[in-house]
VMD Tcl script that draws the C-alpha trace (Angstrom):
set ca {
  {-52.66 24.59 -42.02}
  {-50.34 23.14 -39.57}
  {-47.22 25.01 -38.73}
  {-43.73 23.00 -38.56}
  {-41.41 24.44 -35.83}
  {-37.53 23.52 -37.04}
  {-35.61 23.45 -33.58}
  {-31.57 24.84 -34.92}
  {-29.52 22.31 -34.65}
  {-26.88 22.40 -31.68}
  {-23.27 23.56 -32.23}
  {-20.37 23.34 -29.85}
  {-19.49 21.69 -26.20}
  {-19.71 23.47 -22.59}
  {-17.46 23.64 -20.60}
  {-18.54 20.98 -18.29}
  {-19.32 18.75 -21.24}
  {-15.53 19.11 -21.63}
  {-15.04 18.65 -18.16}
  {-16.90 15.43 -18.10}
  {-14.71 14.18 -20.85}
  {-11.34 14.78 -19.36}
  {-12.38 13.41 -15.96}
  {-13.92 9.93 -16.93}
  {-10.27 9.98 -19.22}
  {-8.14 11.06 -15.88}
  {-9.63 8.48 -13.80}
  {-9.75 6.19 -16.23}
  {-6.23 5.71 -16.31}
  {-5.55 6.53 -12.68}
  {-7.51 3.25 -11.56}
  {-6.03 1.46 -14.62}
  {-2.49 2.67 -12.62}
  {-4.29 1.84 -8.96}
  {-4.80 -1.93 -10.07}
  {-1.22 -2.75 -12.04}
  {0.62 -1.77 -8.55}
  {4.03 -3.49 -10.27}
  {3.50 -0.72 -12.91}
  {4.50 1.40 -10.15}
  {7.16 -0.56 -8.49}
  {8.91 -0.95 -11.75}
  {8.77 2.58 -12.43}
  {11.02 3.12 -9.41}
  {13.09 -0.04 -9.21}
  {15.03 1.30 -12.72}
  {15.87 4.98 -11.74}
  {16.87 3.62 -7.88}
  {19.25 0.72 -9.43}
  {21.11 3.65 -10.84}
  {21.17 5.66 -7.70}
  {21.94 2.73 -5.41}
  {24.33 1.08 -7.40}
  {25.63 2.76 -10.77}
  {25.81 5.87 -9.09}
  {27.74 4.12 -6.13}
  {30.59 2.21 -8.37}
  {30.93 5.55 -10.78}
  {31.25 8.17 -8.14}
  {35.21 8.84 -7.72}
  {35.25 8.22 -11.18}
  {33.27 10.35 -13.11}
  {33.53 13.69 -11.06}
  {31.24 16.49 -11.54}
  {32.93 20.22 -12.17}
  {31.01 23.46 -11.02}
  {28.60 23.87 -14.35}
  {25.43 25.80 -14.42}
  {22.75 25.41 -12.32}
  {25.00 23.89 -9.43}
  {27.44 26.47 -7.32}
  {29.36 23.86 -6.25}
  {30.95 20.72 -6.77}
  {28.46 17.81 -6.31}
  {28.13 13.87 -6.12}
  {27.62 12.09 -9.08}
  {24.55 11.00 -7.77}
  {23.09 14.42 -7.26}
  {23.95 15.04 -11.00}
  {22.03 11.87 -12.39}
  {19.00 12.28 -10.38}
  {17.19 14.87 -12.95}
  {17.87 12.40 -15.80}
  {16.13 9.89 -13.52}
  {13.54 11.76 -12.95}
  {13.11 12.08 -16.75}
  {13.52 8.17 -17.72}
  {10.45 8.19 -15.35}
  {8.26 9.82 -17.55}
  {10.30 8.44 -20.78}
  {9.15 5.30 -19.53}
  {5.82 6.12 -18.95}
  {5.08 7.85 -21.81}
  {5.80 4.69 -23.96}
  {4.28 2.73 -21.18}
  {0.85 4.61 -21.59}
  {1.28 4.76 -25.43}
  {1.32 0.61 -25.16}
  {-1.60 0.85 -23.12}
  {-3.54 2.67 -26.33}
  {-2.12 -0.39 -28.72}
  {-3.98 -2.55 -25.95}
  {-6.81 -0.85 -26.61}
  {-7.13 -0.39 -30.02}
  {-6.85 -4.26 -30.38}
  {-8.72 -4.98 -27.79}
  {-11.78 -2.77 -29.44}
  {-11.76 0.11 -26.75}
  {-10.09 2.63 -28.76}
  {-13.41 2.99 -31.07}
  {-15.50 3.52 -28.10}
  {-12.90 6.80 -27.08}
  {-12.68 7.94 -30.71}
  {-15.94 7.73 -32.07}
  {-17.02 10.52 -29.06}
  {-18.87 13.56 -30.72}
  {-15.86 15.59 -29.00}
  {-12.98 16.85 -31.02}
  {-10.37 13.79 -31.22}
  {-7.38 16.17 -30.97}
  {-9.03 17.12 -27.25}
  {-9.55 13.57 -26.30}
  {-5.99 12.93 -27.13}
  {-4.53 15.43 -25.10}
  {-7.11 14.32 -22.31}
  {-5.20 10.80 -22.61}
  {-1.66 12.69 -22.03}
  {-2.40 14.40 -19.36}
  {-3.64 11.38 -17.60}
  {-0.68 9.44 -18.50}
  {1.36 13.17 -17.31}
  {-0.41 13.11 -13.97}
  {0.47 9.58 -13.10}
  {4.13 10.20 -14.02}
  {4.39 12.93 -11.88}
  {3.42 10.65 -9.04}
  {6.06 8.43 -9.71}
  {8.45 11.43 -10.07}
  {7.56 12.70 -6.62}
  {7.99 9.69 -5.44}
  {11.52 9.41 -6.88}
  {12.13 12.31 -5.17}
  {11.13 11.17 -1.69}
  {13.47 8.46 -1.86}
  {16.12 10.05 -3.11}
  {15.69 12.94 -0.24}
  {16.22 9.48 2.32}
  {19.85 9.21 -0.08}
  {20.88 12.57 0.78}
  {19.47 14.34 -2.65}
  {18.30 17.31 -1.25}
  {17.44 20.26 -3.50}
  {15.95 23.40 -1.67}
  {12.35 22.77 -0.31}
  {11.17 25.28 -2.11}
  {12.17 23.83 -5.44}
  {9.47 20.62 -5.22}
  {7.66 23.05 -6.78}
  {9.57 25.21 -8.73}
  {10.09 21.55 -10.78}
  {6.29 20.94 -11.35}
  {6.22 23.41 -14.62}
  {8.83 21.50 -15.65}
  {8.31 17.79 -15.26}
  {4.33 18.85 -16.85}
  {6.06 19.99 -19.70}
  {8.38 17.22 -20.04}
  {6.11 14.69 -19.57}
  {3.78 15.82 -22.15}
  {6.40 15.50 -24.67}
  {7.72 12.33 -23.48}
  {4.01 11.26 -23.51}
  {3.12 12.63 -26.97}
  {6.35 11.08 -28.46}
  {4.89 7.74 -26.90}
  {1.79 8.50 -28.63}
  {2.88 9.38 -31.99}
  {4.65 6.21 -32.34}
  {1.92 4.20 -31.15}
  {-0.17 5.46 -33.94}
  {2.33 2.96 -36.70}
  {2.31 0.33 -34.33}
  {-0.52 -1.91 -35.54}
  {0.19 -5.19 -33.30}
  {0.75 -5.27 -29.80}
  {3.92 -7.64 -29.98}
  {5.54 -5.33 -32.24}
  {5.50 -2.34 -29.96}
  {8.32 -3.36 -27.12}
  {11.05 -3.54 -29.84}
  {10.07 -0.27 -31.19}
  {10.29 1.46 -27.39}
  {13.45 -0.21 -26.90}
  {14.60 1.46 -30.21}
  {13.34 4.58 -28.93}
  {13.89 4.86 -25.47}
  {17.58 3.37 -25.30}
  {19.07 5.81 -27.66}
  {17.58 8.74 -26.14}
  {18.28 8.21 -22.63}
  {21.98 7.55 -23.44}
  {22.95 9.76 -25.88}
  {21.52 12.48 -23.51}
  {23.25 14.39 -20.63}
  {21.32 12.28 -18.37}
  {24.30 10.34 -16.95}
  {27.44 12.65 -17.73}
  {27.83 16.34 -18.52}
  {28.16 17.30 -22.45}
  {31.53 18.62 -21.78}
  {32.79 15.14 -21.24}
  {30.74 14.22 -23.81}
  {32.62 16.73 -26.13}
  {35.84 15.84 -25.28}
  {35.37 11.99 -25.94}
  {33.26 11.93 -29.10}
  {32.91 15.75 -30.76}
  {29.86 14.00 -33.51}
  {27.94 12.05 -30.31}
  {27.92 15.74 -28.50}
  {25.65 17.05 -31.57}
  {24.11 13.88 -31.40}
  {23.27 14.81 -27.87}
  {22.52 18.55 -28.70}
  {19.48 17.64 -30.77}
  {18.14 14.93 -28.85}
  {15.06 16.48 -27.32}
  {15.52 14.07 -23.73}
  {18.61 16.18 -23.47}
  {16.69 19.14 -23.71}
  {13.79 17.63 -21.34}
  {16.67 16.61 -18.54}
  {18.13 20.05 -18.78}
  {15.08 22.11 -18.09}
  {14.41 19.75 -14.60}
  {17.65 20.36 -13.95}
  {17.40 24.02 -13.63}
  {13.72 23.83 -12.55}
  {15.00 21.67 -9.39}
  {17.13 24.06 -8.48}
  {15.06 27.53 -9.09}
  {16.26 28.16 -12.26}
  {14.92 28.26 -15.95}
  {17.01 27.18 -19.21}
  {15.28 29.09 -21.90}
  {16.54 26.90 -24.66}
  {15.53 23.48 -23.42}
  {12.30 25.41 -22.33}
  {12.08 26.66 -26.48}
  {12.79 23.17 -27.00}
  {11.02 20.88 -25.08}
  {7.48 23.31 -25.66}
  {8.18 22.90 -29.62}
  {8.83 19.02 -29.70}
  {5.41 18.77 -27.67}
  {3.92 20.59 -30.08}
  {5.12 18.98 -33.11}
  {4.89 15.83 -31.15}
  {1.07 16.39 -30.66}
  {0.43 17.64 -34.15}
  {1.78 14.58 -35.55}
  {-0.18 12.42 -33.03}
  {-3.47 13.95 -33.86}
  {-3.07 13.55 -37.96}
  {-2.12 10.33 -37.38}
  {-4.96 9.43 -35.50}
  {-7.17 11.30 -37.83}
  {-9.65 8.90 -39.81}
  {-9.01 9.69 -43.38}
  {-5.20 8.83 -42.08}
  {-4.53 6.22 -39.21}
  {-7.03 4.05 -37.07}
  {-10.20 4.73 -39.60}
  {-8.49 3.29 -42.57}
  {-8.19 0.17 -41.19}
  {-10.59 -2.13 -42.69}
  {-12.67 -4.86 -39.80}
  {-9.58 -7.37 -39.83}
  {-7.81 -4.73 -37.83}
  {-10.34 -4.24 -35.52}
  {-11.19 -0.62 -36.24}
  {-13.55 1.27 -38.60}
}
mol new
graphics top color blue
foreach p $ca { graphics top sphere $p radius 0.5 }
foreach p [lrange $ca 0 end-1] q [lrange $ca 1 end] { graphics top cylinder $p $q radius 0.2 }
display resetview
């Protein structure tokens, strides 16, 4: 009588199996960023044509009082350089959002999402690549606008990292979370523009909320509950050694939420799986 040995089936990931994952994802996208090298140029022309030359025309205009974190009066463009530093990532979040529309036509998607690995990890593998890349083009920001006089404290380069991580993941899971109802590639530039426009502007990005407040009291709550506020507030503070615990309470819940809603969306019973062969995923 012949004995039948029944080997327990596996359960689980290691740690390096994990590893593996978020690596191949990371470099994935950093050669992806390595071979589109106007990707990166763009990234910097739009933030520098409003140092160079918004900055330039609006600076005896639009004056900047002594408001927390600054103990002093300052240039207009020192003020707009953390909301630059923000459209950055805004940018790039949507950017690398379009890139998984590109991919989810193109076929490449299924290969990522039918992994044996939890698809809420391989999802936040995908925003931290597209984080790390945007903090390269932050840094970079910031090298260029230390050339233009924009000189925070050395020390604060990294007192800002925390900060621009945690803004970039929101940025980046907002970008992904609308990507997931964007079901043709064409479709998805008018949606960013509807996105990114009205967040960058009705923000504190370019002018204080106090002015704000005194032109237009219902834009200033407008403002208030705009989460890129909230994003451009805590860099602000970061670059400069300090922490604003309510844009920090902000900006950690809207990633949250922000990643939550990406991950049902993408889940199969809900998003990409109930797409029948026509739109190229199962």
């Amino acid at each position: 009588m012949s004995s039948i040995t029944v080997t327990p089936s596996r359960r689980g990931f290691s740690f390096g199996e994990y590893l593996t994952c978020l690596n191949g994802i990371v470099w994935r996208e950093a050669l992806r960023f390595l071979h589109q090298r106007e990707r990166f140029v763009s990234a910097l022309v739009r933030p520098l044509v409003w140092l160079f030359i918004f900055a330039a025309g609006f600076r005896q205009v639009l004056g900047i009082s002594i408001i927390p974190p600054y103990e002093t009066y300052i240039l207009y463009e020192v003020y707009i350089a953390p909301g630059l530093m923000a459209m950055i990532q805004l940018f790039n979040g949507m950017q690398s959002s379009l890139s998984m529309v590109y991919d989810r036509e193109m076929g490449n998607m299924r290969t990522l999402l039918v992994s044996p690995l939890p698809r809420g990890y391989l999802l936040f593998c995908k925003l931290l690549a597209g984080t790390a890349v945007s903090l390269l083009q932050v840094y970079a920001f910031l090298v260029i606008a230390w050339l233009w006089d924009i000189t925070p404290p050395p020390i604060d380069y990294l007192t800002v990292l925390p900060a621009l991580v945690l803004s970039g993941l929101m940025l980046g899971a907002l970008g992904m979370l609308i990507s997931s109802g964007i079901k043709q590639l064409e479709n998805f530039a008018g949606v960013m523009n509807f996105v990114i426009f009205p967040m960058f502007f009705a923000s504190s990005a370019l002018y204080p909320l106090w002015r704000v407040q005194e032109g237009s009291p219902m834009l200033y709550y407008v403002c208030q509950f705009n989460p890129f506020t909230h994003a451009v507030e805590l860099i602000r503070f970061a670059l400069y050694g300090q922490i604003n615990w309510i844009s920090l309470g902000v900006v950690a819940g809207c990633t949250a939420v922000f990643m939550i809603g990406a991950i049902l969306a993408y889940d199969p019973s809900r998003g990409l799986a109930r797409r029948g062969p026509a739109g190229g995923e199962t």
